[in-house]
C-alpha positions as CSV (number, residue, x, y, z in Angstrom):
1,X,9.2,24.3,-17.3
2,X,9.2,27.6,-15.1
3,X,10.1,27.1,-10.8
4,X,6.9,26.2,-10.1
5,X,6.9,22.8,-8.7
6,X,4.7,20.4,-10.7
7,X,1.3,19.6,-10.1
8,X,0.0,16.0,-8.9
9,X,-1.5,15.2,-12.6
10,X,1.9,16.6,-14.1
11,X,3.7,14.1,-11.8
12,X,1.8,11.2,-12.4
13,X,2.9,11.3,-16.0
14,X,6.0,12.3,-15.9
15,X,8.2,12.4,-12.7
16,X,11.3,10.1,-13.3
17,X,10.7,10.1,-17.1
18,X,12.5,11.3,-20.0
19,X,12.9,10.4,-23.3
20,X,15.1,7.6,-24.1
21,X,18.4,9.0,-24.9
22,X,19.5,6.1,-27.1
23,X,16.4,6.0,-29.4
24,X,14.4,9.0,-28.2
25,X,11.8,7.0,-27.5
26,X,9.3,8.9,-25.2
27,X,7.4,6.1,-23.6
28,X,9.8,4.7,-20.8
29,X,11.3,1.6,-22.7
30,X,10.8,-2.0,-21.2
31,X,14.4,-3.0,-20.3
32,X,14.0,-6.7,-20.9
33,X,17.3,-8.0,-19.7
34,X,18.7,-9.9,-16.4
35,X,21.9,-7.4,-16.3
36,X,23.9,-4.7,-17.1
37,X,27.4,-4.2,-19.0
38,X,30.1,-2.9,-16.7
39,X,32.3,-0.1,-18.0
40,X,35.7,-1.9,-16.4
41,X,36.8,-3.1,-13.1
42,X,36.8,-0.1,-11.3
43,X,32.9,0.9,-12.3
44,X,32.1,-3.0,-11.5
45,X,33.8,-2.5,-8.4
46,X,32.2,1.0,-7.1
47,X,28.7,-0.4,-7.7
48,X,29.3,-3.7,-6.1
49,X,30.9,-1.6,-2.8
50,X,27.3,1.1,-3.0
51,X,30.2,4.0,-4.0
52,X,27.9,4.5,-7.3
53,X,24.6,4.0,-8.1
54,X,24.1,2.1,-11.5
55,X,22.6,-1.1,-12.9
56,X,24.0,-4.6,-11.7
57,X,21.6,-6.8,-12.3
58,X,17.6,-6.7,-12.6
59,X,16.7,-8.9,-9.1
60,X,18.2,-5.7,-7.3
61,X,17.0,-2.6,-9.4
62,X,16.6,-2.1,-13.6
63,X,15.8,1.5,-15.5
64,X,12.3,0.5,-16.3
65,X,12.0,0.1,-12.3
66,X,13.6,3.1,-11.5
67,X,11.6,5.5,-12.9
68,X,7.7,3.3,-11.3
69,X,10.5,4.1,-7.7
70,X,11.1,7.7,-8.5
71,X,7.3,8.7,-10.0
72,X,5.9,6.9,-6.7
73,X,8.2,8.4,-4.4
74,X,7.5,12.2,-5.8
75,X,3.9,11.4,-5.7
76,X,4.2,10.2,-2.0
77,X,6.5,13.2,-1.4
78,X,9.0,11.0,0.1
79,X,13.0,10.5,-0.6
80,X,13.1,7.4,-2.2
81,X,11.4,4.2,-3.4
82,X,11.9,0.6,-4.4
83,X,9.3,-1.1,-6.5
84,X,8.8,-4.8,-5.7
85,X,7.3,-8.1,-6.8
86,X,4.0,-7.4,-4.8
87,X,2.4,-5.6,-1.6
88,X,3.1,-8.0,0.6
89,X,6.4,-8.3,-0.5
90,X,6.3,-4.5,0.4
91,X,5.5,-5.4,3.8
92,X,8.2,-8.1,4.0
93,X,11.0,-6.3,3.1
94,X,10.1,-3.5,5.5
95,X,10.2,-5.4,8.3
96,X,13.2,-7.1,7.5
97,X,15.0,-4.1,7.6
98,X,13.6,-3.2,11.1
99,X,12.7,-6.3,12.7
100,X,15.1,-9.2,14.5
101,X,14.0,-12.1,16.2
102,X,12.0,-12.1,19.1
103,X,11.0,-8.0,18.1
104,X,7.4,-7.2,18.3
105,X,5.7,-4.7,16.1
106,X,1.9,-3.0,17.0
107,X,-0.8,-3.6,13.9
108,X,-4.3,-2.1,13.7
109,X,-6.5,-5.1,13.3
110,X,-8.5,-3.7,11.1
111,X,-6.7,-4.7,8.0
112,X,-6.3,-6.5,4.6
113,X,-7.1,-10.2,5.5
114,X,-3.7,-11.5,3.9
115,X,-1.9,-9.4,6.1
116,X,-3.7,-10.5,9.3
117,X,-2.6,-13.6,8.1
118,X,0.9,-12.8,7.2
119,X,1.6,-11.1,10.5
120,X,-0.4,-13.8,12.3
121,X,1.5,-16.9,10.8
122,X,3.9,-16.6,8.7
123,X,6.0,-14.1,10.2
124,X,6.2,-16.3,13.5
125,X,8.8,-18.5,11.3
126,X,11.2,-15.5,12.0
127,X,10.4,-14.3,15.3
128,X,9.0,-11.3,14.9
129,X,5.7,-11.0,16.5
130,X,2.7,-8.8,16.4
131,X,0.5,-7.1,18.7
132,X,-2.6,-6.0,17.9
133,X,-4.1,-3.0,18.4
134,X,-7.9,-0.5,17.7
135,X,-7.3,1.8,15.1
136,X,-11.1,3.1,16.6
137,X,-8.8,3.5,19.8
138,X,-5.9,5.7,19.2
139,X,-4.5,4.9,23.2
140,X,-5.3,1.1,22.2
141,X,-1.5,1.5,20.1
142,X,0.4,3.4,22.8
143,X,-0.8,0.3,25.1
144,X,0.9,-1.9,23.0
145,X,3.9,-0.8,23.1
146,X,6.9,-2.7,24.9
147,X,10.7,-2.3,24.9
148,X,10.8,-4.6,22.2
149,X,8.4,-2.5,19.6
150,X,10.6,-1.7,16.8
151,X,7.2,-0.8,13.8
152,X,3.7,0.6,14.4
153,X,1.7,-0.6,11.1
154,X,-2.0,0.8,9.8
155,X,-3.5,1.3,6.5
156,X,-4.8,5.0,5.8
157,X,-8.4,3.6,4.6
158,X,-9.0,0.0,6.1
159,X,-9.3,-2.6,4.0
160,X,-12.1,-3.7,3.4
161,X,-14.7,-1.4,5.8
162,X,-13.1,1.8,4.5
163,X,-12.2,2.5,8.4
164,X,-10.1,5.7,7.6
165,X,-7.7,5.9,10.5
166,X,-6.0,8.9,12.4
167,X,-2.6,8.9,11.2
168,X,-1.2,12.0,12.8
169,X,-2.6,10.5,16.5
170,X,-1.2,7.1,15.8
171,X,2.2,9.3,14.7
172,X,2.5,11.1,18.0
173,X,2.7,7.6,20.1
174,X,4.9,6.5,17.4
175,X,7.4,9.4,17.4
176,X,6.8,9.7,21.8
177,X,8.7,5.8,21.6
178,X,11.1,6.7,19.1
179,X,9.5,4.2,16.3
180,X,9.1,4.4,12.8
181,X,5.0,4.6,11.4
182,X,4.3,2.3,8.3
183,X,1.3,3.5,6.8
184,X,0.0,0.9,4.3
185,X,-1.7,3.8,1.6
186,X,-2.9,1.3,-1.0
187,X,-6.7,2.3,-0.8
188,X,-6.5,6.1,-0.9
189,X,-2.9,6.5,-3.4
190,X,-1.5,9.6,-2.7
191,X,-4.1,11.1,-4.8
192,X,-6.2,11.4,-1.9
193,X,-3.8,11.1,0.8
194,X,-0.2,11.5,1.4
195,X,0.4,9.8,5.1
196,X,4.2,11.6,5.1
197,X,1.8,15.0,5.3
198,X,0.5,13.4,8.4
199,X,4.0,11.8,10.2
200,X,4.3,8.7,8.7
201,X,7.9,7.4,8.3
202,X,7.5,4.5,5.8
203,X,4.6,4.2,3.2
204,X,3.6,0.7,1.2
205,X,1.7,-0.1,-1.5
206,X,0.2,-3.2,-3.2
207,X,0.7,-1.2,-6.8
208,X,-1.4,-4.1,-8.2
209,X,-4.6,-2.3,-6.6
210,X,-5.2,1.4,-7.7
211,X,-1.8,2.3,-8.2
212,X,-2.1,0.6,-11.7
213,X,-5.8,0.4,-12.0
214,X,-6.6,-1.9,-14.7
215,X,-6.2,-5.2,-12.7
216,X,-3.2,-6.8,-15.1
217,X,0.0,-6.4,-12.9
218,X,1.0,-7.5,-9.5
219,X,3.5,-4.9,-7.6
220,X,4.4,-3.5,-4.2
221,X,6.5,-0.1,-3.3
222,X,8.4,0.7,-0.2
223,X,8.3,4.7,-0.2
224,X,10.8,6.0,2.2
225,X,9.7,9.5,4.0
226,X,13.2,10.3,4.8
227,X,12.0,11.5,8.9
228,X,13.3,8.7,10.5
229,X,16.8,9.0,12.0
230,X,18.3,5.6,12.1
231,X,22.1,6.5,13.3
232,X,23.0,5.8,16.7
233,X,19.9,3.8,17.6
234,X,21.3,0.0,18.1
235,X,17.3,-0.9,17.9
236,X,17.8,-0.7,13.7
237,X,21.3,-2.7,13.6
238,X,20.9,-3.2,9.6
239,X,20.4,0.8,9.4
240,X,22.8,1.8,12.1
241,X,25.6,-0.7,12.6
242,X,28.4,-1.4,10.0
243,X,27.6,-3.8,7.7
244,X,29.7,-6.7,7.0
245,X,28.9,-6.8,2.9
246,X,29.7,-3.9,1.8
247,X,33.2,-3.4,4.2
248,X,31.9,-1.9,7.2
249,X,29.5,0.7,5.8
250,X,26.8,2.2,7.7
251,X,23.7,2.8,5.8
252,X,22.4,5.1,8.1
253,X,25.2,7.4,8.0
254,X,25.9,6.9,4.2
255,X,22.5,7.3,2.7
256,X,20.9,9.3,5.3
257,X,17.0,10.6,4.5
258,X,17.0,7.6,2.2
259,X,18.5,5.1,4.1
260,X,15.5,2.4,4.6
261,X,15.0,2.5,0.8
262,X,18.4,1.5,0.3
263,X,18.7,-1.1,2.9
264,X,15.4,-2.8,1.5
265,X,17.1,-2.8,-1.9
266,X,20.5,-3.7,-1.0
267,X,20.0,-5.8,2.1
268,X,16.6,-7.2,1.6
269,X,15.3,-7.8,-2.2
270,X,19.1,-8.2,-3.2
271,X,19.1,-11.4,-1.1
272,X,16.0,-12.7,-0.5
273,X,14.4,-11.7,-4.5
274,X,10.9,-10.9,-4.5
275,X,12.0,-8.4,-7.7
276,X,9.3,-6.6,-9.9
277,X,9.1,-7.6,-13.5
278,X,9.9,-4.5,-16.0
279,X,7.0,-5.5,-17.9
280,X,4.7,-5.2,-14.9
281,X,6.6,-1.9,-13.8
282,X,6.1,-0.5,-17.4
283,X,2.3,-2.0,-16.9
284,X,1.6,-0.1,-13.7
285,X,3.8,3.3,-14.7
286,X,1.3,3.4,-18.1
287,X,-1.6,2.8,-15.0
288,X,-0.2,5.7,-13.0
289,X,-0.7,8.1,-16.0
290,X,-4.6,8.1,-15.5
291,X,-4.7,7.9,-11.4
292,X,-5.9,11.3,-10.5
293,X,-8.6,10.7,-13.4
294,X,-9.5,7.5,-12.3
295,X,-9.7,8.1,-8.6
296,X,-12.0,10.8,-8.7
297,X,-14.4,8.6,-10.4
298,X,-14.0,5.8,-8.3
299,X,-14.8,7.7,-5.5
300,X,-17.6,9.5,-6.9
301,X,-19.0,6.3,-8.1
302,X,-18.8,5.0,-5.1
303,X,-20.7,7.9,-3.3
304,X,-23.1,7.6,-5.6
305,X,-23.9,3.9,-4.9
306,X,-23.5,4.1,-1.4
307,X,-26.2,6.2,-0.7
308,X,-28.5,4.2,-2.2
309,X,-27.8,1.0,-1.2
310,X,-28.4,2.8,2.5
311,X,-31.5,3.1,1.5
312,X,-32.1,-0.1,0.4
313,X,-34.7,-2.7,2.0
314,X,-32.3,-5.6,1.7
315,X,-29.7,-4.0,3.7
316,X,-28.9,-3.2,6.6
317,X,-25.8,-1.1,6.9
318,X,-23.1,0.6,5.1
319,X,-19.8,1.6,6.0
320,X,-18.5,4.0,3.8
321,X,-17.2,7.3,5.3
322,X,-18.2,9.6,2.4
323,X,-21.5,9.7,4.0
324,X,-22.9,11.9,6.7
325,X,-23.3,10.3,9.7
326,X,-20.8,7.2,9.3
327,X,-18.5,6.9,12.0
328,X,-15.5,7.8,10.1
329,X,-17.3,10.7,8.2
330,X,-15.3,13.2,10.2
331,X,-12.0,11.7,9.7
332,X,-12.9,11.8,6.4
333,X,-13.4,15.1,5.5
334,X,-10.4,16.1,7.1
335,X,-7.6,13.3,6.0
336,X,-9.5,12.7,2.3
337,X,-11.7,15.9,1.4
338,X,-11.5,15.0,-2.5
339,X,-13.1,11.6,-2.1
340,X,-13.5,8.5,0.5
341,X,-11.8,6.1,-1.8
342,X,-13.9,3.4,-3.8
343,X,-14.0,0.6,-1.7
344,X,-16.4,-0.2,0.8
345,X,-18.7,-3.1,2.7
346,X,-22.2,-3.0,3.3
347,X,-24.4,-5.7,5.7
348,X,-27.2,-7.8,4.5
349,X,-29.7,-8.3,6.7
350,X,-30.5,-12.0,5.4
351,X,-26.7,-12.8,6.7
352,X,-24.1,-15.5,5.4
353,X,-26.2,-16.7,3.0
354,X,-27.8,-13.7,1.6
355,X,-24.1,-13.0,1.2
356,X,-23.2,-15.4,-1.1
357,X,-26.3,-15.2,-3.4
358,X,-25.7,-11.8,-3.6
359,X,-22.1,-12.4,-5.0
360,X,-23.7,-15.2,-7.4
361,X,-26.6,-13.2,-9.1
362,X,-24.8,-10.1,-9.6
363,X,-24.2,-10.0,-13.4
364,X,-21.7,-7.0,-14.1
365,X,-19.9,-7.0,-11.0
366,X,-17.2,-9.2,-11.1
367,X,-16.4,-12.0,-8.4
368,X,-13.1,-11.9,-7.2
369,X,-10.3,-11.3,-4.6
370,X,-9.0,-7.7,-5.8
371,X,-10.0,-4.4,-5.7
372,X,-8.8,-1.0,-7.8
373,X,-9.8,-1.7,-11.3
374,X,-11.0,-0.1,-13.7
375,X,-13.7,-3.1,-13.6
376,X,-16.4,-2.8,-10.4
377,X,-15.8,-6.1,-8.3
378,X,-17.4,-8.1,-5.0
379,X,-16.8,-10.3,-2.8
380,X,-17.9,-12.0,0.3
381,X,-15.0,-11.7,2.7
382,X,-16.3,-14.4,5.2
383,X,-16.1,-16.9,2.6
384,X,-12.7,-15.7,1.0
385,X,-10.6,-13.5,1.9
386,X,-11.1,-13.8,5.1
387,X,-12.0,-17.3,5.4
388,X,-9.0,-18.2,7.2
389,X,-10.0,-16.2,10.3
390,X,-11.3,-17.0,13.6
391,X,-15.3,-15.5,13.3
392,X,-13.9,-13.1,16.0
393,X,-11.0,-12.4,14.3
394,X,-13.4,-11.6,11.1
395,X,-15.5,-9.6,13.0
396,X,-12.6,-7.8,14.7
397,X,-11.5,-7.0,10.7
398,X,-14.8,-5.9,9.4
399,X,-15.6,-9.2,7.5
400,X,-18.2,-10.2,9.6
401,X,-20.9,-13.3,8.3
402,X,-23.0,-10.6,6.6
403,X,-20.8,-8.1,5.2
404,X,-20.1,-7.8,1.3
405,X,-17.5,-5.7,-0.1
406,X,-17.5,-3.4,-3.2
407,X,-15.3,-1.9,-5.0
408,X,-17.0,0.6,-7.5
409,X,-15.2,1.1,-11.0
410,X,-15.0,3.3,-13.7
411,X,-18.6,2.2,-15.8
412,X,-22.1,3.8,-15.7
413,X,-23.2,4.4,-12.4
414,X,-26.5,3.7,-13.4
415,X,-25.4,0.4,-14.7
416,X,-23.9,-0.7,-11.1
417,X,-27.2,0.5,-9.2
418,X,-29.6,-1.6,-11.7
419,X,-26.9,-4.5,-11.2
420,X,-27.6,-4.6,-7.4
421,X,-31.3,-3.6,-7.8
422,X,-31.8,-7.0,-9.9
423,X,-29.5,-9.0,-7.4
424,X,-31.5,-7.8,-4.0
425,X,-34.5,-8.7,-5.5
């Protein structure tokens, strides 16, 4: 190839790839195996003690694996990435690497359900503690913080009211306390937005979603920005204090710009395991291949269906920020110009139960708790995803008693209108 650097379509097929130098094979193999040959002591010992980088043993990284890291990461534009079992074990292994007990980190409510949850609940059995803040209310975050902040966390479109947020505003307060921004960027993929563009320090992904796009792998990837200096702030001790397993080291200092990638890997998923199969990595590298195809008919679908369902009798609201006048329209045109993403919730007025009929007669739409395939799906959030709320909290979320979520796919668009059109009725 000539100096120019590589397009985004370019990348999505082939960043981190090569053909296989044993067999030439040019698809990236499937390496099927729990571990790796050693080739003596000495090369044993050097990748035990992090003085080499190299294949131990699958839990902690395998080839297949390491090419999904490196295509995400060049997509993302960031330094580094580690591909794991699943987005929230994304989320997990982030914080661990930032977060001791009795820390706090600042969340925007609006979020995935499962991760209201998770921060809610089950992070409270280590001590770590959230606060929540607006994402409508940028000051709402900088209120939040206390000495013991260590993480500010947001999605770039809000799951599941397509709330796009402003990620450089939320970065300023962020960068004004010193703390690192993790900018969860499953809806929009770096095909419509790159969050490191707009001062984000740490980007996740549940890879099951768009990422991989045909709804048949689970996954998650920590994507490391590389503009967050860890050395010399005590706040990060597994970044910037010696570490006791690997003689002393400091990962900070050793690893520098990709530092948190390699204390997720070595310090978090090496001991605590949530590991990404290299089927389901080879599964969602294949998905990859098509993402800048597939988004931009996702969210043209999705345009196309929003505006009419505004203009439908049965309803009595969308949220989608593709169109003129929604509240997030602005923030859309500047932080996703190419497309508002494919998922978004409208309101019924007949409520609750006009929800769940809806979800019941619809014939081609597909019931069920996921979003990003290639397949259009719905689902009432007040009775699933979000059951487990509060009805404040639910509200506070965007899953309010009325509210039905969409997310448009890759058939007819015709076909998806007529589908609704016969369910309303």
């Amino acid at each position: 190839m000539s100096d120019r650097a590589p397009g985004f379509s370019t990348l999505a097929i082939h960043a981190g790839a090569a053909p296989d130098a044993a067999t030439g094979a040019r698809a990236t193999p499937i390496y099927q195996t729990t571990s790796f040959v050693f080739d003596d002591v000495d090369h044993a010992a050097s990748l035990f003690g992090l003085q080499a980088f190299g294949n131990i043993y699958t839990r902690i990284g395998n080839p297949t694996n390491a090419v999904l890291e490196e295509r995400v990461a060049a997509l993302e534009g960031g330094t580094a990435a580690l591909a794991v079992a699943s987005g929230h074990a994304a989320e997990f292994l982030s914080f661990h690497a930032l977060l001791q007990p009795g820390d706090e980190f600042v969340a925007a409510r609006k979020l995935y359900g499962g991760s209201i949850n998770q921060f809610n609940h089950s992070y409270k059995s280590f001590g770590w503690n959230v606060i929540w803040a607006d994402s409508d209310d940028v000051e709402s975050f900088a209120r939040a913080v206390t000495p013991k902040t260590k993480a500010i966390f947001i999605e770039s479109i809000a799951n599941p009211g397509g709330v796009v947020v402003d990620i450089a505003a939320i970065s300023a307060i962020a960068r004004k306390h010193n703390i690192p921004l993790i900018v969860d960027n499953t809806m929009a993929t770096p095909y419509l937005l790159r969050p490191f563009e707009h001062g984000a320090d740490i980007v996740v992904h549940s890879a099951t979603k768009f990422l991989g796009g045909h709804g048949n792998s689970i996954g998650g990837l920590i994507v490391d920005g590389g503009s967050f200096n860890w050395v010399g702030d005590d706040r990060y001790p597994m970044l910037s204090k010696p570490r006791p397993e690997y003689n002393g080291m400091v990962l900070g200092e050793t690893f520098g710009n990709f530092a948190f990638a390699i204390a997720t890997r070595v310090l978090g998923l090496r001991d605590l395991g949530p590991a990404l199969s290299p089927f389901n990595a080879f599964m969602l590298l294949t998905g990859i291949e098509t993402l800048p195809l597939r988004m931009q008919r996702h969210c043209d679908s999705a345009q196309k269906v929003a505006e009419h369902l505004a203009k439908h009798p049965a309803v009595e609201w969308v949220s989608y920020p593709g169109l003129p006048g929604d509240k997030y329209h602005e923030l859309a045109k500047r932080y996703v110009p190419k497309g508002a993403g494919s998922v978004f919730t409208f309101g019924l007025k007949g409520g609750y139960d006009a929800g769940v009929k809806l979800v019941s007669n619809l014939k081609l739409f597909s019931h069920l708790a996921n979003i990003g395939d290639t397949r259009s799906l719905v689902i009432h959030p007040a009775s699933t995803t979000h059951r487990q709320l509060t009805d404040e909290q639910k509200a506070a979320s965007g899953a309010g008693p009325q509210v039905v979520r969409l997310s448009i796919g890759l058939e007819d668009v015709e076909d998806l209108v007529a589908d609704l059109d016969q369910a309303l009725a």
